[in-house]
Structure formats: structure tokens, C-alpha cells
C-alpha positions in Angstrom: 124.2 -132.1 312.9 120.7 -131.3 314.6 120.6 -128.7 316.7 117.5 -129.8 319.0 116.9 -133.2 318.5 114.5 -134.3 315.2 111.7 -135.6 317.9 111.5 -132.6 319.8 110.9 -130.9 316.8 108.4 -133.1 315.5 106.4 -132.9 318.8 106.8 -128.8 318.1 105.8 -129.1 315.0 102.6 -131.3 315.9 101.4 -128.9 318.8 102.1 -126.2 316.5 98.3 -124.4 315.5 97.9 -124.6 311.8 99.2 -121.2 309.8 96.9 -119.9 307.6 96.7 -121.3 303.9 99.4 -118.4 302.7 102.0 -119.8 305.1 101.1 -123.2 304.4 101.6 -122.9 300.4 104.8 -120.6 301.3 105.9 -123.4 303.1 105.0 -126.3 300.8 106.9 -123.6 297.9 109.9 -123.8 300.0 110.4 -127.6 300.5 109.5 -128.3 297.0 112.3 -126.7 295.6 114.5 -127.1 298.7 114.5 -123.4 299.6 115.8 -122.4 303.3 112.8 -120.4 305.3 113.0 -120.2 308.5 109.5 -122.3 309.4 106.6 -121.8 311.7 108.6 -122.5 315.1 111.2 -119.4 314.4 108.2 -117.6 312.7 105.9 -117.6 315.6 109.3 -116.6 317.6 109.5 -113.7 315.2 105.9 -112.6 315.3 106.5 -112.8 319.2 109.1 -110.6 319.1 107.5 -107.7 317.0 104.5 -107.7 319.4 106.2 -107.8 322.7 108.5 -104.5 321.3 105.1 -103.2 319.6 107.4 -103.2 316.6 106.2 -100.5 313.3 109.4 -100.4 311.2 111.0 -103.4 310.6 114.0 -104.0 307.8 114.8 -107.5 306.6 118.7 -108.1 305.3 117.8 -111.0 302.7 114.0 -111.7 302.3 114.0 -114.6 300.0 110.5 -114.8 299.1 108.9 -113.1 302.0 108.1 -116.3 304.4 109.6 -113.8 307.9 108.4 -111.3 306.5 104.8 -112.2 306.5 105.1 -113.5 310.1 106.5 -109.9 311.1 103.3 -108.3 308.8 100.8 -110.3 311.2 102.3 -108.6 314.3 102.7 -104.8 313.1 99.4 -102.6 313.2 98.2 -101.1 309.9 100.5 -98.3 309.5 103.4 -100.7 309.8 106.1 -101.3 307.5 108.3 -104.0 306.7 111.2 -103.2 304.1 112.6 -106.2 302.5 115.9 -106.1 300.4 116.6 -109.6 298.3 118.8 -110.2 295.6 117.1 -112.0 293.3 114.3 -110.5 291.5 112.5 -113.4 291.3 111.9 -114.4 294.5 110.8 -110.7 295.2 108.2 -111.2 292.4 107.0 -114.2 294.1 106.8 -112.6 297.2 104.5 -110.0 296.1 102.2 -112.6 295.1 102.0 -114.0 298.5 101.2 -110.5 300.3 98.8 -109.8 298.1 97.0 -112.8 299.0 97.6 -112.4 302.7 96.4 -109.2 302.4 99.8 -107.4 303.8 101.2 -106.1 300.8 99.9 -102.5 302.0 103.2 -103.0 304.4 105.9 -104.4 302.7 108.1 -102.5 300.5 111.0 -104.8 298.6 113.8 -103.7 297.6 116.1 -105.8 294.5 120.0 -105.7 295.2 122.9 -105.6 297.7 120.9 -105.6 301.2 124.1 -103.9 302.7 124.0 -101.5 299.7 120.4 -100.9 299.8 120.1 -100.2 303.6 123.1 -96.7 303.0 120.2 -95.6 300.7 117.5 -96.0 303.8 116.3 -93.3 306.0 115.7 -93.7 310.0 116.0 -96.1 312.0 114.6 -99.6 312.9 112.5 -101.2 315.8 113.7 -104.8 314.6 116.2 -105.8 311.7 116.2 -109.1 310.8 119.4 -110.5 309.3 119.5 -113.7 306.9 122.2 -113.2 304.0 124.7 -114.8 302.9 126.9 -116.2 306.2 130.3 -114.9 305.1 128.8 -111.1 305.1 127.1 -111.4 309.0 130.2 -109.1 310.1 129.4 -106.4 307.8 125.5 -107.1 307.9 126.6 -106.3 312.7 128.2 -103.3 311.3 125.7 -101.7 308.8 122.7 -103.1 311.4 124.0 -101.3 314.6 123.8 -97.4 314.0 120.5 -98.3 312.4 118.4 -99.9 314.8 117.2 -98.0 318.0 117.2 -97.9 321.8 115.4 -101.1 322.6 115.2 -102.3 318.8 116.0 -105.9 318.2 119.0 -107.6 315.7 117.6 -110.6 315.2 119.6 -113.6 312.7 119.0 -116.6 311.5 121.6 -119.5 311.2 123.9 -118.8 314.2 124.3 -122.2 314.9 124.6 -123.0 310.9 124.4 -127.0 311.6 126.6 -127.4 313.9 129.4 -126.3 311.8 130.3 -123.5 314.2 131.9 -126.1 316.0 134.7 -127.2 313.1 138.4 -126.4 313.5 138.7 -125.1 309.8 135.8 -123.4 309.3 135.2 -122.0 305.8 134.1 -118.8 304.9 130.2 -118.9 305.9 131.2 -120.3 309.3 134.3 -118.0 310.1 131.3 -115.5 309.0 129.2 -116.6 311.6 131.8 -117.0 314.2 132.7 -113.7 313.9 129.3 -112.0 314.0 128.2 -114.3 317.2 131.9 -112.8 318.9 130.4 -109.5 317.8 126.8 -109.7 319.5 128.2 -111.0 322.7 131.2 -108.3 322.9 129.4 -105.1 321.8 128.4 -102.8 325.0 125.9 -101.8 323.0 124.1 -104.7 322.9 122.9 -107.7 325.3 122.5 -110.8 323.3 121.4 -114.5 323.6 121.3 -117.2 320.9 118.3 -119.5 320.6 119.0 -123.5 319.7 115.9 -123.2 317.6 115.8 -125.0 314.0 119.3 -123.5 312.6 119.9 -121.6 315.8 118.7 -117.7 316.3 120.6 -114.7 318.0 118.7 -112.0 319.4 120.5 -108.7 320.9 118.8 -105.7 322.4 120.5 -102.2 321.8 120.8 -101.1 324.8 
């Protein structure tokens, strides 16, 4: 199912202004091999984001090959950092070719594992966290988030819509996932939340 309709989407997409060659391969990268990044319409939303909170520390829960991550790179200043956790050591290599081409790799420290293991082994807290694993683990990805971001940090996740498939009867396990963690967002006092129908559909919460 879309979630905004494929013309609306097309006309975003035309309007769009053109990313800079790194993006561009990053994104031709990620439809050759049929590779889910989040695209230029949730990445400007990201970039957004981090400049409107003047974002500096920012932690990525699943990174694949660094596509968000080089969208949140362009809006930190030059003592930023981005830490990037992603399981497979492969797509973290890759990565670190792209930020060094883009010039951001000064910024970005990536981490190989568990992204809910790594982030007990993390110090401080957060002005953003950015949540993309797997669907079923979006409940413990709330839980391990939410004592780590601060006051007036963002949770930010990707997929909250996950093709219209939060609207089964018998969800499976990545949906019921997803179902839970959107319950979460919107029930938490700590937190004032909205979900965005962009591309896959994107939560944002505040801590309050």
C-alpha cells in the first residue's frame, strides 16, 4: 500500500534540489541492490530536524550504509558527532567510503554489532536518536532510547507506517513491533509525539 500517493511523490521528488554527487551514488547504491534508505524527502526532513534543535550528538540505531547519517552530518557544526551502530560489517565498510568522500568522516564514529547492545556500552546522552532496526525490536529500541536522549532531544524512526501493514488484523512480528512502539510514543508523559505519512511513514517525539 502507498502511503502518500505515488504522484505526489513524484512531484516531491521533481521539486526536490539535486543532492550532491555522494548522495546521489548512495542513492543509485541503494536501488541497485534494492537496499531500503530512507531517500532525499525523509533526509532533508532529518537534516531539518538537526538544525532547528542545533543538534551535536546524534546516535543512529541501524545505520545501514550511512545514507541518514550523512544527511544528519550536513546539519551538525564541526565538532559534531554522529555515532552509528550497524550490524553488518560490510555495509559499515561501505559507509566509510562514502564519508570520506563527503568529507564528514571526521564526525561519524561506527560501531559493528547489536545497536541495542552497543548503545549500554555508550556514555551521555543524545540531542537526536534516530531509530531504523529491525521492526520486531522498536519496543526495546523506546526503551533503551528514552533514558538516553535529553530534555528537548528528538526520537526520531523510520517505518511507522511499514506499508500500510499497521492496519492488518494478524499482524506478524515486525508489525506487532511497530504497533507496539507507536502505542509507546503516544502514551509516554515523557514524550509528545506525531507521525509523519512521509515515504514509509516517520514518528517524531520530543522528550519533554
Amino acid at each position: 500500500m502507498d502511503i502518500v500517493n505515488s504522484h505526489i511523490v513524484e512531484y516531491l521528488l521533481n521539486v526536490t534540489p539535486e543532492r550532491d554527487e555522494v548522495l546521489r551514488d548512495m542513492e543509485e547504491y541503494a536501488l541497485a541492490r534494492n537496499f531500503p534508505v530512507v531517500g532525499p524527502l525523509v533526509g532533508r526532513l532529518l537534516l531539518l530536524l538537526a538544525k532547528t534543535t542545533q543538534a551535536t550528538r546524534i546516535l543512529e540505531l541501524g545505520s545501514g550504509f550511512g545514507y541518514s547519517a550523512y544527511w544528519f552530518a550536513k546539519a551538525i557544526g564541526k565538532d559534531g558527532e554522529i555515532i552509528c551502530t550497524e550490524g553488518n560489517p560490510d555495509n559499515a565498510q561501505h559507509a566509510q567510503t562514502y564519508f570520506q568522500r563527503g568529507k564528514i568522516a571526521n564526525k561519524v564514529t561506527f560501531l559493528v554489532g547489536d545497536a541495542l547492545k552497543l548503545v549500554d556500552d555508550l556514555e551521555g546522552q543524545f540531542d537526536i536518536i534516530f531509530n531504523d532496526i529491525d521492526k520486531h525490536q522498536y519496543p526495546k529500541a523506546f526503551r533503551k532510547a528514552l533514558p538516553r536522549l535529553r530534555k528537548g532531544g528528538l526520537l526520531i524512526s523510520d517505518n511507522v507506517l511499514w506499508s500500510g501493514k499497521v492496519l492488518n488484523h494478524k499482524p506478524d512480528a515486525d508489525t506487532a513491533g511497530i504497533l507496539t512502539y507507536n502505542r509507546l510514543i503516544y502514551s509516554s508523559k515523557e514524550l509528545f509525539s506525531t507521525v509523519i505519512p512521509l515515504r514509509d511513514g516517520v514518528s517524531i517525539s520530543i522528550k519533554l
